[in-house]
PDB file of N, H, CA, C and O in Angstrom:
ATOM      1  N   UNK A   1     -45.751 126.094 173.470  1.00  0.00           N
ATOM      2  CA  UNK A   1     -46.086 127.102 172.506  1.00  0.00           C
ATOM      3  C   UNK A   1     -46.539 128.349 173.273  1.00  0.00           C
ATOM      4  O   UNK A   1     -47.556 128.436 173.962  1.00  0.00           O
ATOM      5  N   UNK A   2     -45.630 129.294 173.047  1.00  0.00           N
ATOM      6  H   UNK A   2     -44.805 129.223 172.488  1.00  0.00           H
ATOM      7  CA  UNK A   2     -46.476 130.954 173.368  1.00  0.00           C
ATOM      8  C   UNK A   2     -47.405 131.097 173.512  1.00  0.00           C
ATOM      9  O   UNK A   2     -48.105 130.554 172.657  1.00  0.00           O
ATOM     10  N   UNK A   3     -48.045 131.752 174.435  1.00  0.00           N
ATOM     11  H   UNK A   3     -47.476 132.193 175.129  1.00  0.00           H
ATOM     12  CA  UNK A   3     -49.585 132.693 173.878  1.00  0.00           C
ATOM     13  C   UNK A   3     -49.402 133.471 173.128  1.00  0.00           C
ATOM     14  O   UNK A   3     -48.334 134.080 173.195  1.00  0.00           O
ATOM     15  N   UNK A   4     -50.366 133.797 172.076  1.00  0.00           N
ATOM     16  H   UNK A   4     -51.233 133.303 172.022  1.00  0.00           H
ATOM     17  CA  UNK A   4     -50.235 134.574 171.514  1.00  0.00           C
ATOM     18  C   UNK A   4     -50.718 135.942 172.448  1.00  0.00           C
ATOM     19  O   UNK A   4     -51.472 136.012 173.419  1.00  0.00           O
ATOM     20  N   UNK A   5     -49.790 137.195 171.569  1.00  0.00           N
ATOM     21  H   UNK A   5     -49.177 137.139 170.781  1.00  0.00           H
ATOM     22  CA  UNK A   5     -50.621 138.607 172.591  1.00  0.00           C
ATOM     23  C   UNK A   5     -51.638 138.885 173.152  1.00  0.00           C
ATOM     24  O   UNK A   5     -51.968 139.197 174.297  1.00  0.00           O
ATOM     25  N   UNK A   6     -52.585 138.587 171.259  1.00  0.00           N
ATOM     26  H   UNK A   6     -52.317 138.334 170.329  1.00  0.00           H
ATOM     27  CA  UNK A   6     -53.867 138.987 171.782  1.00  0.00           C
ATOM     28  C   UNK A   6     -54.856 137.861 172.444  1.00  0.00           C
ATOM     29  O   UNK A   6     -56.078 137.991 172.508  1.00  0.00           O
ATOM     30  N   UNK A   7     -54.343 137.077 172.778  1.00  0.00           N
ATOM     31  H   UNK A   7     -53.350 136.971 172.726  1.00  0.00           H
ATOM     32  CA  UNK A   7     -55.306 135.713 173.599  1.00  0.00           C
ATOM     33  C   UNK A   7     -54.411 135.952 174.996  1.00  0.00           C
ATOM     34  O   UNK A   7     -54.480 135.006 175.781  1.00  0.00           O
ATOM     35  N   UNK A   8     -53.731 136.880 175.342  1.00  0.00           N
ATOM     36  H   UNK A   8     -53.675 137.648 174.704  1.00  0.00           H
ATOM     37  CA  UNK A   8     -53.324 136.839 176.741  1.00  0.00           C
ATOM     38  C   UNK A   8     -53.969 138.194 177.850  1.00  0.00           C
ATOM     39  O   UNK A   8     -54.221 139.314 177.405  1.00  0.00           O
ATOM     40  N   UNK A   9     -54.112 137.899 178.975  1.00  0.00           N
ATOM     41  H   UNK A   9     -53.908 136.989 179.335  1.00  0.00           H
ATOM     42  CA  UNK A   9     -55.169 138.666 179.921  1.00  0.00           C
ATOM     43  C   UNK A   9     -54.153 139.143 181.042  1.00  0.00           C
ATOM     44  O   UNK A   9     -53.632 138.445 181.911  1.00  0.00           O
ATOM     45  N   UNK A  10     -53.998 140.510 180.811  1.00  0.00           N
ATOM     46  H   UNK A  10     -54.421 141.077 180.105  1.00  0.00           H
ATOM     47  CA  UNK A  10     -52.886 141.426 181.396  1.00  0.00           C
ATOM     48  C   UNK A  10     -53.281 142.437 182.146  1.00  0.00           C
ATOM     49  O   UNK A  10     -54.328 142.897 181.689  1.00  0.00           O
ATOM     50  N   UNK A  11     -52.954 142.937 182.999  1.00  0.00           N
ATOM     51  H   UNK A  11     -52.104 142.563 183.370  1.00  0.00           H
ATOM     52  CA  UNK A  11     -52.223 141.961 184.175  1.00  0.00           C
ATOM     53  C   UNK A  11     -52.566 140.862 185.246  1.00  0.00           C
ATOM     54  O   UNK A  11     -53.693 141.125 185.665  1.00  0.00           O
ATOM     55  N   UNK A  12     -52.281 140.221 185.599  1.00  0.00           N
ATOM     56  H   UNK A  12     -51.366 140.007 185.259  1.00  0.00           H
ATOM     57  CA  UNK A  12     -52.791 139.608 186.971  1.00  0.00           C
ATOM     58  C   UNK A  12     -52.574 139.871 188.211  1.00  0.00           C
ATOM     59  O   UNK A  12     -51.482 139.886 188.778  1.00  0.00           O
ATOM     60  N   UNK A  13     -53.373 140.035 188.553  1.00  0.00           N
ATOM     61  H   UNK A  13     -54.261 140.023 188.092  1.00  0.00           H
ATOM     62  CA  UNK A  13     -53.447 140.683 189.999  1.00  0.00           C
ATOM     63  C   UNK A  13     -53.903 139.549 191.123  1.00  0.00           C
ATOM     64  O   UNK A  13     -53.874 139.601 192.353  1.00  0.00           O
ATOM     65  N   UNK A  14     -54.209 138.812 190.483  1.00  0.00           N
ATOM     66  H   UNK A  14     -54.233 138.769 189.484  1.00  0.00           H
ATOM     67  CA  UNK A  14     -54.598 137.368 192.040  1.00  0.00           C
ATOM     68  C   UNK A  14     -54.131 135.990 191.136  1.00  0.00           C
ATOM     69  O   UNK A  14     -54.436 135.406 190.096  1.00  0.00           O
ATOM     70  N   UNK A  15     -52.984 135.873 192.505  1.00  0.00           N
ATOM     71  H   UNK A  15     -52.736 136.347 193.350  1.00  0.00           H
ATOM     72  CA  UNK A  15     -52.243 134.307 191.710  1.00  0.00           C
ATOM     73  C   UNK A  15     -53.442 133.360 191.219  1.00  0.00           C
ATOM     74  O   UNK A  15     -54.543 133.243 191.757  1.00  0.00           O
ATOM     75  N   UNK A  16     -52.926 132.657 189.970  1.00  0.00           N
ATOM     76  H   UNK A  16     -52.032 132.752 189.532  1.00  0.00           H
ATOM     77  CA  UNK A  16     -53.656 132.577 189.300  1.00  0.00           C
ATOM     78  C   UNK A  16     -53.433 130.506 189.137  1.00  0.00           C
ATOM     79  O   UNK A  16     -52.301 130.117 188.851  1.00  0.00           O
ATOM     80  N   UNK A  17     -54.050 129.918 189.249  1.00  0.00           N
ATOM     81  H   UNK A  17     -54.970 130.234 189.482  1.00  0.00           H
ATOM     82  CA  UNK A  17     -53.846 128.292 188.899  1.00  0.00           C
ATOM     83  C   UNK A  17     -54.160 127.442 188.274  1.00  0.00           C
ATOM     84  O   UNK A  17     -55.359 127.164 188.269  1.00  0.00           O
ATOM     85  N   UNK A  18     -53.447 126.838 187.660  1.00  0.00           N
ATOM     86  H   UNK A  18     -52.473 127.065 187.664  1.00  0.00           H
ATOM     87  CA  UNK A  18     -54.819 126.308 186.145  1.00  0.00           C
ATOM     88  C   UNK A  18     -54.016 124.881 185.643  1.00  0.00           C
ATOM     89  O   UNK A  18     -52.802 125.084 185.612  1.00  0.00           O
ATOM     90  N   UNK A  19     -54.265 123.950 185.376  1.00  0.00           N
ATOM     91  H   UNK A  19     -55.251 123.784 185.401  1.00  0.00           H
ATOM     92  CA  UNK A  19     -53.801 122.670 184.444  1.00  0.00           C
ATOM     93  C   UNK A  19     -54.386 122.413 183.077  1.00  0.00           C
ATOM     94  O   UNK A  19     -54.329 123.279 182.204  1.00  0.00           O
ATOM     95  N   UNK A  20     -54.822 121.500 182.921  1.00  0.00           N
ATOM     96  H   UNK A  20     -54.868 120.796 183.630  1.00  0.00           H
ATOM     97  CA  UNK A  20     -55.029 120.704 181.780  1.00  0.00           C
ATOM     98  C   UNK A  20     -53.656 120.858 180.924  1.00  0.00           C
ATOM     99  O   UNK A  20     -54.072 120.529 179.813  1.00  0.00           O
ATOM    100  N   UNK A  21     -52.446 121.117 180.771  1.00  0.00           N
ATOM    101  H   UNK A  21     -52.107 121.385 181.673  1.00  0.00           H
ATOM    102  CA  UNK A  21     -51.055 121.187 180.032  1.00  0.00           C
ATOM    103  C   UNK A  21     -50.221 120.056 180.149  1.00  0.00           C
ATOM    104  O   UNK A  21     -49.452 119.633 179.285  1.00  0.00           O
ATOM    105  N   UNK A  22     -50.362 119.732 180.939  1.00  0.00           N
ATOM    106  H   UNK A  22     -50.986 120.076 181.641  1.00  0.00           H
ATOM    107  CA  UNK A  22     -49.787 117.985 180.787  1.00  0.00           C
ATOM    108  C   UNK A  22     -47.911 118.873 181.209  1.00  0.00           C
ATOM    109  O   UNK A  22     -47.525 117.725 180.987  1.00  0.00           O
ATOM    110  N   UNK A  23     -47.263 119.282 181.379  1.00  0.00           N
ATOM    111  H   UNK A  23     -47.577 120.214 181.559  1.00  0.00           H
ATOM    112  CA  UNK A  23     -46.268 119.642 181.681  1.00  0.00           C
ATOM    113  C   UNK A  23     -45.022 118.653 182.090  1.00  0.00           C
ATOM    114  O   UNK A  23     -45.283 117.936 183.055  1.00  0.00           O
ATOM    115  N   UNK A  24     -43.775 118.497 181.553  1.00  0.00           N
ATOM    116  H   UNK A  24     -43.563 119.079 180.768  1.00  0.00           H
ATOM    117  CA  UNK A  24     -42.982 118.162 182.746  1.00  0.00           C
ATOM    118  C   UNK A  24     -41.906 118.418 182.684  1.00  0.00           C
ATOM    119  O   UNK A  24     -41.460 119.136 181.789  1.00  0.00           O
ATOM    120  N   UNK A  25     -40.920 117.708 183.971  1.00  0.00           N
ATOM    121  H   UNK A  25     -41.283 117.125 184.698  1.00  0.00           H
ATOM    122  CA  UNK A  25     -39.572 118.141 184.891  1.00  0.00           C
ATOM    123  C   UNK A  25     -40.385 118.574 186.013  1.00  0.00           C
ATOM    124  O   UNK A  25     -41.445 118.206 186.518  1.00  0.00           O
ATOM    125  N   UNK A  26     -39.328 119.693 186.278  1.00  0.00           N
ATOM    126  H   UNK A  26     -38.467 119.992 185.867  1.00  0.00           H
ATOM    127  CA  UNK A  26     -39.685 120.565 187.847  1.00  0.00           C
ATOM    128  C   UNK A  26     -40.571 121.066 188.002  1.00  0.00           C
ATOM    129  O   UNK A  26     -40.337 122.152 187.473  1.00  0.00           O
ATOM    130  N   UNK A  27     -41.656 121.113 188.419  1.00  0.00           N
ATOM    131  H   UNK A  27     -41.846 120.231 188.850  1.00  0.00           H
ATOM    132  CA  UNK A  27     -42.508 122.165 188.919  1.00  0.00           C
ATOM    133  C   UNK A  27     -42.101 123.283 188.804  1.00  0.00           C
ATOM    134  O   UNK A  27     -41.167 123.518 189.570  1.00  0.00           O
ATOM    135  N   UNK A  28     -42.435 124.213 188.080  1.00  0.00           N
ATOM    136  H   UNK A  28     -43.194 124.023 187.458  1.00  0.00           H
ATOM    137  CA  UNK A  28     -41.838 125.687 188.080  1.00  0.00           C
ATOM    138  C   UNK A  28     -43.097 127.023 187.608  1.00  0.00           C
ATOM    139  O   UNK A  28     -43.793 127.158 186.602  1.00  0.00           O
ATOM    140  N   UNK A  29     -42.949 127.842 188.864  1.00  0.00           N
ATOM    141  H   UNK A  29     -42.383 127.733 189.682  1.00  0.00           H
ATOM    142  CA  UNK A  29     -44.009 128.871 188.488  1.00  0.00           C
ATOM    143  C   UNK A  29     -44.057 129.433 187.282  1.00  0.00           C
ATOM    144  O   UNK A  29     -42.940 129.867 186.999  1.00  0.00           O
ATOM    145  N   UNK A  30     -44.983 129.657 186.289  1.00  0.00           N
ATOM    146  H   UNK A  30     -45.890 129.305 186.519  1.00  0.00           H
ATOM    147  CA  UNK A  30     -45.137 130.065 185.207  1.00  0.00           C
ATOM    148  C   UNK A  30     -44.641 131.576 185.299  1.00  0.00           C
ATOM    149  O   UNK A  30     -43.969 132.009 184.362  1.00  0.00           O
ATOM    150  N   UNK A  31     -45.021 132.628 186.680  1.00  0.00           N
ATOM    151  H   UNK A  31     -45.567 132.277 187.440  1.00  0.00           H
ATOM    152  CA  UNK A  31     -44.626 133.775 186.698  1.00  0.00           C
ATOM    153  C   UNK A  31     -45.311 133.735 188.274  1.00  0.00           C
ATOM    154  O   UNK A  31     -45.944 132.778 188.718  1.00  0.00           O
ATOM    155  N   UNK A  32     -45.054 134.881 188.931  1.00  0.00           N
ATOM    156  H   UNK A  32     -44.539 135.659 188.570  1.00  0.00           H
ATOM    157  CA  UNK A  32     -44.868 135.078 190.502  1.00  0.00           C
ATOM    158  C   UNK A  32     -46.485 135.793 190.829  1.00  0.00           C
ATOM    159  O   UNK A  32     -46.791 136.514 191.779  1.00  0.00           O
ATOM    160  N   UNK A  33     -47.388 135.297 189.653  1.00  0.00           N
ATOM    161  H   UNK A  33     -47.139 134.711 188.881  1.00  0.00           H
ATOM    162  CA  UNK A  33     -48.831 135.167 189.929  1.00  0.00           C
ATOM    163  C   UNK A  33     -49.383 134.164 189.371  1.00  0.00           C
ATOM    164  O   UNK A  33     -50.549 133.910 189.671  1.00  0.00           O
ATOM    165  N   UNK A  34     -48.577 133.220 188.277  1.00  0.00           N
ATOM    166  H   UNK A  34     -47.630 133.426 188.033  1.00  0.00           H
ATOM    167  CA  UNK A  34     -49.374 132.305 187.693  1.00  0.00           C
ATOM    168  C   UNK A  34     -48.866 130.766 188.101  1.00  0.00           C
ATOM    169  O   UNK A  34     -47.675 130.594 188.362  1.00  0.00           O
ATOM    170  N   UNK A  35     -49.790 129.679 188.145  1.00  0.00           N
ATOM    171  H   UNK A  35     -50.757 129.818 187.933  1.00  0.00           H
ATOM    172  CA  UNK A  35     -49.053 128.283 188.331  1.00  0.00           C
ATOM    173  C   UNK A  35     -49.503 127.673 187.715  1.00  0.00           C
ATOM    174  O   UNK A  35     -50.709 127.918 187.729  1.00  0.00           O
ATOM    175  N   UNK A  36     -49.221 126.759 186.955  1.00  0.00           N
ATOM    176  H   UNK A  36     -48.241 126.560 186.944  1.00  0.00           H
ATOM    177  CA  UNK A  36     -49.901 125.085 186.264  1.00  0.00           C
ATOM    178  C   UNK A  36     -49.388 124.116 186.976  1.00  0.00           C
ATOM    179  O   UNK A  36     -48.166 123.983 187.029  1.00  0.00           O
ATOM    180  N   UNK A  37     -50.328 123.188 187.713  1.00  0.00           N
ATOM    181  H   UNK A  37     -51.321 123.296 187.670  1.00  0.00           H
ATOM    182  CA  UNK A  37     -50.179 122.078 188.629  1.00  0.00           C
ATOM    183  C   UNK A  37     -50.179 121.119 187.830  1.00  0.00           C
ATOM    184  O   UNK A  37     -50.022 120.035 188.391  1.00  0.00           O
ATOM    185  N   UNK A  38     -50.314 121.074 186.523  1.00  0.00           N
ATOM    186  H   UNK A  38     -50.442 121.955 186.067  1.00  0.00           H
ATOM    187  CA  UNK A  38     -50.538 119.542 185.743  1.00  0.00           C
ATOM    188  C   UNK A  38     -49.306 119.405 184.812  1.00  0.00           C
ATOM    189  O   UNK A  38     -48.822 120.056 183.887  1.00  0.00           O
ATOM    190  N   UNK A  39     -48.880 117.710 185.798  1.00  0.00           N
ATOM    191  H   UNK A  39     -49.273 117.181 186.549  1.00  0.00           H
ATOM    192  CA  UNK A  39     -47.196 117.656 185.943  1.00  0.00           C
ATOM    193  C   UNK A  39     -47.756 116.389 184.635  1.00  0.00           C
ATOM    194  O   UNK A  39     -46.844 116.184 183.834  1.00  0.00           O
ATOM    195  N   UNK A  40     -48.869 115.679 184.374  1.00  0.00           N
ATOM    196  H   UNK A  40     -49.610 115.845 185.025  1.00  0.00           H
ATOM    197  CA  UNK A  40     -48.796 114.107 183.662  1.00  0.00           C
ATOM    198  C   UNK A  40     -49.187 113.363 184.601  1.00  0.00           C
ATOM    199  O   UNK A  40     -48.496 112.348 184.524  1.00  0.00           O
ATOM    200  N   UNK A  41     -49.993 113.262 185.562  1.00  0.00           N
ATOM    201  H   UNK A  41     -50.555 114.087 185.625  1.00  0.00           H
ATOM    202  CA  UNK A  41     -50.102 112.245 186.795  1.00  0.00           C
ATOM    203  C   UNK A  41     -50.843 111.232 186.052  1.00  0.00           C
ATOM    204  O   UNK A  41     -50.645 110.024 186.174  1.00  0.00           O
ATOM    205  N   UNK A  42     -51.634 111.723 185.343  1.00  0.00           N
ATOM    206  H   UNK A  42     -51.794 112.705 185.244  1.00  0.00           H
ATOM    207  CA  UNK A  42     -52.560 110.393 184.164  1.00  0.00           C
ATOM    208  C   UNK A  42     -51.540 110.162 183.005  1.00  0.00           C
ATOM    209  O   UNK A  42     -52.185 109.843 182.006  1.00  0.00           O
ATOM    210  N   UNK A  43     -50.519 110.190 182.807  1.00  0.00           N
ATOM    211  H   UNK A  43     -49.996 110.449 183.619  1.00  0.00           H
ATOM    212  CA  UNK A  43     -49.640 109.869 181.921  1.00  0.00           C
ATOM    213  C   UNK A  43     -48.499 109.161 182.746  1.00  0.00           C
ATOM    214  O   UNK A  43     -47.484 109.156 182.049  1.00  0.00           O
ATOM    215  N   UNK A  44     -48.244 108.462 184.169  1.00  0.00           N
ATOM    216  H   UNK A  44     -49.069 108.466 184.735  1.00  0.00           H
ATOM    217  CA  UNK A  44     -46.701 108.501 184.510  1.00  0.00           C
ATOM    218  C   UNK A  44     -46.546 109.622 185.311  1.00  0.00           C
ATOM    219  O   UNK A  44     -46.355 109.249 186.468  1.00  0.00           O
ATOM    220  N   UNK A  45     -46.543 110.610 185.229  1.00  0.00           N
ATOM    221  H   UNK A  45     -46.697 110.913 184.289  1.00  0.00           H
ATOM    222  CA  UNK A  45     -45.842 111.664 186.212  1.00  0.00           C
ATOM    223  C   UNK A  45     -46.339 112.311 187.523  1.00  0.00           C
ATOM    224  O   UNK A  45     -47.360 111.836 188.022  1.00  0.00           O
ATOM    225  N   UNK A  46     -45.738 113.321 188.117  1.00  0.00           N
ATOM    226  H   UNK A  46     -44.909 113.706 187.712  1.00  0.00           H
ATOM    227  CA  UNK A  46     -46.087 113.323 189.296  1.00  0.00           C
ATOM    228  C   UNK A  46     -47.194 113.681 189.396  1.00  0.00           C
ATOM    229  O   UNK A  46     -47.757 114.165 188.414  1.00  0.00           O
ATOM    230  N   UNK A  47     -47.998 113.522 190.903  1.00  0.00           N
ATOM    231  H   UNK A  47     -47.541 113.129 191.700  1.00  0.00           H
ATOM    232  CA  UNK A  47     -49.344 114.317 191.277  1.00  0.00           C
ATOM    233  C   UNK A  47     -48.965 115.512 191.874  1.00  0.00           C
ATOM    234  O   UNK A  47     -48.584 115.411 193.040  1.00  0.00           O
ATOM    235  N   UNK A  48     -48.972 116.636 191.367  1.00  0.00           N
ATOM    236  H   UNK A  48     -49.282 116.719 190.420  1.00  0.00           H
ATOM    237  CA  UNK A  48     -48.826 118.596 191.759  1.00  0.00           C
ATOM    238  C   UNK A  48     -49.339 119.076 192.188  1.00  0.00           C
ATOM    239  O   UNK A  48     -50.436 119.262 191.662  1.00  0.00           O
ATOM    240  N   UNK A  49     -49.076 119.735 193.527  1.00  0.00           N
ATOM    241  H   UNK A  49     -48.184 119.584 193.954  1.00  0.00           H
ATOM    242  CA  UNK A  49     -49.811 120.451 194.175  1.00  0.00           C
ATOM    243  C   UNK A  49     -49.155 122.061 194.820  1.00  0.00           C
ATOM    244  O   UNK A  49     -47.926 122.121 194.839  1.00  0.00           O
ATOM    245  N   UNK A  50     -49.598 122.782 195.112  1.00  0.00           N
ATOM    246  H   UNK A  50     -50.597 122.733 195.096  1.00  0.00           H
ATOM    247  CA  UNK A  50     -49.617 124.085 195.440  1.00  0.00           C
ATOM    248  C   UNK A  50     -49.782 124.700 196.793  1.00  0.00           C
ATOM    249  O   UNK A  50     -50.659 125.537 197.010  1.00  0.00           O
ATOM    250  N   UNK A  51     -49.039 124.334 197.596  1.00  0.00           N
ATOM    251  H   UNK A  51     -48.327 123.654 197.420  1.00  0.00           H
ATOM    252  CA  UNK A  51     -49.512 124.831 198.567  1.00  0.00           C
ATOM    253  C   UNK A  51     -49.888 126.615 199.438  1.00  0.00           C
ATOM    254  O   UNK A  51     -49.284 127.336 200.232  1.00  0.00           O
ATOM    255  N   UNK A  52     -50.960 126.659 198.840  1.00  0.00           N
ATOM    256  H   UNK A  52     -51.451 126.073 198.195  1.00  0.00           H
ATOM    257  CA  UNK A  52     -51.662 128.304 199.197  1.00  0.00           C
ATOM    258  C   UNK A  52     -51.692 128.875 200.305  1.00  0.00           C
ATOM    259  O   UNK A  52     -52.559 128.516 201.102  1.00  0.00           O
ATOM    260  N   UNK A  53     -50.815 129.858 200.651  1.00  0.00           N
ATOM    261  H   UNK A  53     -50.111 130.150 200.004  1.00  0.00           H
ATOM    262  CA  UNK A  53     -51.207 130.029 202.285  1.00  0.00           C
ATOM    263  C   UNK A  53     -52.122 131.805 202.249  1.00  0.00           C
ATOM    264  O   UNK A  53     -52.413 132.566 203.172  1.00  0.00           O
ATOM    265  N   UNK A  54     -52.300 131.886 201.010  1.00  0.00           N
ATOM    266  H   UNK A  54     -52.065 131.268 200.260  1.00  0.00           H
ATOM    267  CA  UNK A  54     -52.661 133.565 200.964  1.00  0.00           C
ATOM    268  C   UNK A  54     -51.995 134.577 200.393  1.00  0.00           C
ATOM    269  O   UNK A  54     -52.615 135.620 200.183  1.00  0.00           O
ATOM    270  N   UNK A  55     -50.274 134.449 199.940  1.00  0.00           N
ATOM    271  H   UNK A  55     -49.771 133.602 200.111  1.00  0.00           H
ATOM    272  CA  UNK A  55     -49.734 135.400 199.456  1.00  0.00           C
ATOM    273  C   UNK A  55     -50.502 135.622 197.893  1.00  0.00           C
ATOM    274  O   UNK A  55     -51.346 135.100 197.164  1.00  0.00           O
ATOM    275  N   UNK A  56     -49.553 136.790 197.961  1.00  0.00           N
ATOM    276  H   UNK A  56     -48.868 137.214 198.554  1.00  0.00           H
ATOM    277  CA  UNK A  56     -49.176 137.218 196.790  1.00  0.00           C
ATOM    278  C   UNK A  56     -48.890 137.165 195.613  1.00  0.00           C
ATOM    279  O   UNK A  56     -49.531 137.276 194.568  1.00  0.00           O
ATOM    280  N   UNK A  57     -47.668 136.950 195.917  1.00  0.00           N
ATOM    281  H   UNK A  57     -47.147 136.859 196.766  1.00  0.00           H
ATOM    282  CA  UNK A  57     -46.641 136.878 194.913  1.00  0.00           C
ATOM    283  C   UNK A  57     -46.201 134.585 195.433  1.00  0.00           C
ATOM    284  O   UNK A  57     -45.759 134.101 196.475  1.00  0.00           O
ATOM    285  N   UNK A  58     -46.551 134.026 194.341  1.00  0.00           N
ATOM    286  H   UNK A  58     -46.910 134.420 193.495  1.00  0.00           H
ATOM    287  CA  UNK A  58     -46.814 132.964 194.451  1.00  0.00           C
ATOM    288  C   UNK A  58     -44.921 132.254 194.441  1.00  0.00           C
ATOM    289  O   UNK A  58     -44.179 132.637 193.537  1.00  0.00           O
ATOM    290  N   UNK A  59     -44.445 131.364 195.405  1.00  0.00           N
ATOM    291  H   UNK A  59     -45.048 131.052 196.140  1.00  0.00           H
ATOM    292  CA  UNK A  59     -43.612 130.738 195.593  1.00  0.00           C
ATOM    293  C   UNK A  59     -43.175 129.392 195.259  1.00  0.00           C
ATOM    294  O   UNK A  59     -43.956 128.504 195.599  1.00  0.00           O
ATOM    295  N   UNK A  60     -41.791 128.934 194.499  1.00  0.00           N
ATOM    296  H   UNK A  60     -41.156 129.656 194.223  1.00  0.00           H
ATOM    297  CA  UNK A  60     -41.896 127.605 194.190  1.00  0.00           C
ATOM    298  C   UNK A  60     -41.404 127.005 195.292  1.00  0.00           C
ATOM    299  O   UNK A  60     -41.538 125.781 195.292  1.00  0.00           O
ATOM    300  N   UNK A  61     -40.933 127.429 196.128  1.00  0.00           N
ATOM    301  H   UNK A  61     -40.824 128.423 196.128  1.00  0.00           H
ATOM    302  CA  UNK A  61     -41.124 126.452 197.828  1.00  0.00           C
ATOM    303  C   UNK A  61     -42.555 125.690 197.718  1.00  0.00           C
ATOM    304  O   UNK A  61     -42.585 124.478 197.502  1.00  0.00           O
ATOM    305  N   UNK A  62     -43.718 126.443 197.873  1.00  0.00           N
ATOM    306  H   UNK A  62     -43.694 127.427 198.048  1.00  0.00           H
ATOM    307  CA  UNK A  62     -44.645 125.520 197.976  1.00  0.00           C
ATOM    308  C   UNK A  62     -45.055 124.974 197.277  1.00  0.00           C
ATOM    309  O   UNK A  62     -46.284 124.944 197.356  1.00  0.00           O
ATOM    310  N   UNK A  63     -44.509 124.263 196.264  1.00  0.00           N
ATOM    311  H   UNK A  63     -43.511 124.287 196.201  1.00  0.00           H
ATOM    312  CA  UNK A  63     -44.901 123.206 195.441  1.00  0.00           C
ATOM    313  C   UNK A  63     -44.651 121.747 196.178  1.00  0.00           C
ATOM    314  O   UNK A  63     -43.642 121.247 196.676  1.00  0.00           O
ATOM    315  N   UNK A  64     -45.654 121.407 196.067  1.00  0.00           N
ATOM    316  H   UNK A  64     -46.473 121.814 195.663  1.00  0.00           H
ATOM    317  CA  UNK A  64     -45.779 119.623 196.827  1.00  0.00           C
ATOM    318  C   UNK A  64     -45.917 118.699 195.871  1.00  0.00           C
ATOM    319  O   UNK A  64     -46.498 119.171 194.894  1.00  0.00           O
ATOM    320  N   UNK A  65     -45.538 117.261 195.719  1.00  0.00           N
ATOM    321  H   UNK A  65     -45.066 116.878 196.513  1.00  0.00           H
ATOM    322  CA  UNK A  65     -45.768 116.312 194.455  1.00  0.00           C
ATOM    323  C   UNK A  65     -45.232 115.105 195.184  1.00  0.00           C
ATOM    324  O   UNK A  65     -44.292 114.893 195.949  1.00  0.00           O
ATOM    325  N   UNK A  66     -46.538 114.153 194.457  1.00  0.00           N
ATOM    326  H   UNK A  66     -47.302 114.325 193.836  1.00  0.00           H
ATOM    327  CA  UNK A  66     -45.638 112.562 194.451  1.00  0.00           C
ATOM    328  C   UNK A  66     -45.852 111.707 193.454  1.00  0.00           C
ATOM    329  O   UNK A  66     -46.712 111.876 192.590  1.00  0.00           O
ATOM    330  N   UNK A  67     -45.172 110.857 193.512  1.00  0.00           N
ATOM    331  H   UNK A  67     -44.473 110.720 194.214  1.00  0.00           H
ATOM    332  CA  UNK A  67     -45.605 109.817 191.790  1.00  0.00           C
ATOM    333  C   UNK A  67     -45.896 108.613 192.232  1.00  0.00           C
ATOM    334  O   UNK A  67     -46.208 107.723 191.441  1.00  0.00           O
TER     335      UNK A  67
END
C-alpha cells in the first residue's frame, strides 16, 4: 500500500533503513536513499542485510541474505 502524500517526509538526504514490513522476493531498494531489510526471516524467509560502506546513493549490490 502507498504512502499516502501527506504521511511522507521529502526529501531524503541520508540513506535511510527501516523494517518491520515483512516484504518479499528480491531484495530491492525502495529508492537510491531508502532500504527495508525485512525480507520475513520470522515467517520462513530470508535474513536481510545491507551492507553500508558510507555512500550515498544506496546500492542493490550490497544487499546480503540467507535463509
Amino acid at each position: 500500500m502507498p504512502i499516502p502524500e501527506h504521511a511522507r517526509v521529502e526529501p531524503v538526504v541520508k540513506p535511510t533503513f527501516f523494517g518491520h514490513y515483512w516484504l518479499t522476493g528480491t531484495p530491492l531498494l525502495q529508492s537510491n536513499k531508502a532500504v527495508c531489510i525485512d525480507y520475513s526471516a520470522g515467517n520462513g524467509g530470508p535474513l536481510v542485510a545491507y551492507r553500508f560502506d558510507g555512500e550515498q546513493d544506496l546500492s542493490p549490490d550490497h544487499f546480503v541474505s540467507v535463509t
